[in-house]
Structures are given as structure tokens and as C-alpha cells.
C-alpha positions in Angstrom: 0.0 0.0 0.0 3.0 2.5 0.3 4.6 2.1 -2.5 1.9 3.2 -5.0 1.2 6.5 -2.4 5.5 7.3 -2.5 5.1 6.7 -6.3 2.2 8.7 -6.6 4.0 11.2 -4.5 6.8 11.4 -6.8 5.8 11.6 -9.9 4.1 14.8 -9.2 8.2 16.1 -8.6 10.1 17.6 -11.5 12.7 14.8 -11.2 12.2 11.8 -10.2 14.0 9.9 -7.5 16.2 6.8 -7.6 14.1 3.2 -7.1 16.4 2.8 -4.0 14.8 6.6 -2.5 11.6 5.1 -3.3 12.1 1.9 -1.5 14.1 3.9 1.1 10.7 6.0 1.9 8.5 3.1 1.5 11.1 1.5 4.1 10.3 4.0 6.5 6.9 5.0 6.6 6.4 1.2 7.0 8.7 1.3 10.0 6.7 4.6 11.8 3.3 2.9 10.9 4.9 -0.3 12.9 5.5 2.3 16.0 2.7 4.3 16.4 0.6 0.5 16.0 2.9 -0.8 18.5 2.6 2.6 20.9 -1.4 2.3 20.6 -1.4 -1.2 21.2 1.1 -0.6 24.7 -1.4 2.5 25.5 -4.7 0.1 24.9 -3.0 -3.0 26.5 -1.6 -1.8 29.2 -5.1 0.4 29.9 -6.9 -2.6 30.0 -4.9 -4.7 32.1 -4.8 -1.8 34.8 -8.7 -1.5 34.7 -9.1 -5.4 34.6 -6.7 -6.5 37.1 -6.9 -3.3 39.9 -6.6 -5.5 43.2 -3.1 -6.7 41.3 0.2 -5.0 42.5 1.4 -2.0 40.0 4.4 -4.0 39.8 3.0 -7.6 38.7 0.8 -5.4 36.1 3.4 -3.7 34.8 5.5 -6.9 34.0 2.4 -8.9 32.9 2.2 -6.1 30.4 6.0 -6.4 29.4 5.2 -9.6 29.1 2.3 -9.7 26.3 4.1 -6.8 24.7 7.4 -8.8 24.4 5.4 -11.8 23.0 2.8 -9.6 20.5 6.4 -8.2 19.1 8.8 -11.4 19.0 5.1 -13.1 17.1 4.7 -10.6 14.3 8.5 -10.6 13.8 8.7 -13.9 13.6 5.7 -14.0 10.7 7.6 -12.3 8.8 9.2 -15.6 7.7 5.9 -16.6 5.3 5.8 -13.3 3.7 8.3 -13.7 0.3 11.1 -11.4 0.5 11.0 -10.8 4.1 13.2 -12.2 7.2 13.0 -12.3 11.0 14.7 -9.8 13.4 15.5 -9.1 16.4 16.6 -5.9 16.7 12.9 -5.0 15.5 11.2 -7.4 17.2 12.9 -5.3 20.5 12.4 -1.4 18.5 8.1 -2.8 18.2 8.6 -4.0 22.5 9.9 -0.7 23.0 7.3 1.3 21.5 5.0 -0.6 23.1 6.3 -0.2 26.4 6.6 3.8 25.6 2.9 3.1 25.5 2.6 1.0 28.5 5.0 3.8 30.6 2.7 7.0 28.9 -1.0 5.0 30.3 0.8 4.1 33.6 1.6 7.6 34.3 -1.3 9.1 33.0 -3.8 6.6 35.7 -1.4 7.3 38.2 -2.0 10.7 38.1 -5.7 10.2 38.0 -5.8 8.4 40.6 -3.8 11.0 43.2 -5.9 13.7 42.1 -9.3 11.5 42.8 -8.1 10.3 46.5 -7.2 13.9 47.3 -9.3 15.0 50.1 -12.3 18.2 48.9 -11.7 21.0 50.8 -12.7 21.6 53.8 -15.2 24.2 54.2 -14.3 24.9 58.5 -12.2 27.8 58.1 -14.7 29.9 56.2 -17.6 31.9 56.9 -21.1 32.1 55.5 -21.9 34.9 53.3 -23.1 37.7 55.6 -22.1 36.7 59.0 -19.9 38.6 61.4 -17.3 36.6 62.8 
């Protein structure tokens, strides 16, 4: 699907670019559509497992959710092996568990947060005075 957008994309240009720019774009907008999937999917996953499992320590939920991230990213790397002209790796099977836990780290922080500010105590209405009274 990204090559015929970069190709349509560059034959609007006065001169075209190499096959190898092409397939050098194509390479990476392929790449930062795997991140962002793979940041959502750490944001969504890690969301859920922190509303489904609340009695379970932060801790445990956090490496639970390393753990399905690691496995989701070493899976579709691995896949790769069917698809003609492509091969497994590592090093972006661990780029995709990354980005995930980005995710994971950005949701954590985020219900952390919302959770301080809904235990804070309202406040306390003791030290002031009605409207109109003489103290």
C-alpha cells in the first residue's frame, strides 16, 4: 500500500527519485506505521490490564504487560518468515517492544496521576464563613 502513495507522490516532482529513495521511503513509513501501531497497542493493553486487574500489584501489572508486549512483538517478527522477501529480526522485534512499552510507561503515568488527584481530600469548608455573618 506504500509504494503506490511514494510513487504517486513522486511523480508529481520535476525529477524523479532513484528506485532505491523510493524503496528507502517506502522502508520508512512502514517502519513509523509499525511504531505508532505498536505505541497504541502498549497504550490500549496496558489500559486494560490496569482496569481489569486493579486488586493486582502495579508492579506484577506492569511486567504482565511487558510480558504480552514482548510476546505480541517477538510473534509478528517472527511471521515475517511466510511473507516472500521478508526475514526475521531481532533488533525489531525489541524497536516494536519498545514502542509498546513507551505506550505502556505514557497510560501508567497518566492513571497514576488520575488516581492522586481522585483520592485527594475536597476541601474543607471549616475555616470559612457564611456569606453575611460577622465573625
Amino acid at each position: 500500500m506504500e509504494k503506490p502513495l511514494v510513487s504517486q507522490v513522486t511523480n508529481t516532482m520535476t525529477t524523479l527519485p532513484s528506485e532505491e529513495a523510493i524503496l528507502t521511503i517506502t522502508y520508512y513509513i512502514r517502519q513509523i506505521g509499525r511504531a505508532l501501531l505498536f505505541f497504541l497497542l502498549g497504550l490500549t493493553g496496558s489500559w486494560s490490564i490496569h482496569l481489569t486487574f486493579h486488586k493486582i500489584t502495579a508492579r506484577n501489572r506492569f511486567l504482565g504487560t511487558a510480558l504480552m508486549l514482548f510476546i505480541i512483538s517477538y510473534f509478528t517478527e517472527k511471521m515475517k518468515i511466510f511473507i516472500p522477501g521478508r526475514h526475521y529480526s531481532f533488533p525489531e522485534c525489541l524497536e516494536s517492544f519498545l514502542f509498546g512499552i513507551l505506550g505502556c510507561i505514557c497510560i501508567t503515568f497518566l492513571l497514576y496521576h488520575l488516581r492522586r488527584i481522585a483520592s485527594r481530600p475536597p476541601e474543607s469548608n471549616i475555616n470559612k464563613t457564611a456569606p453575611g455573618s460577622t465573625k
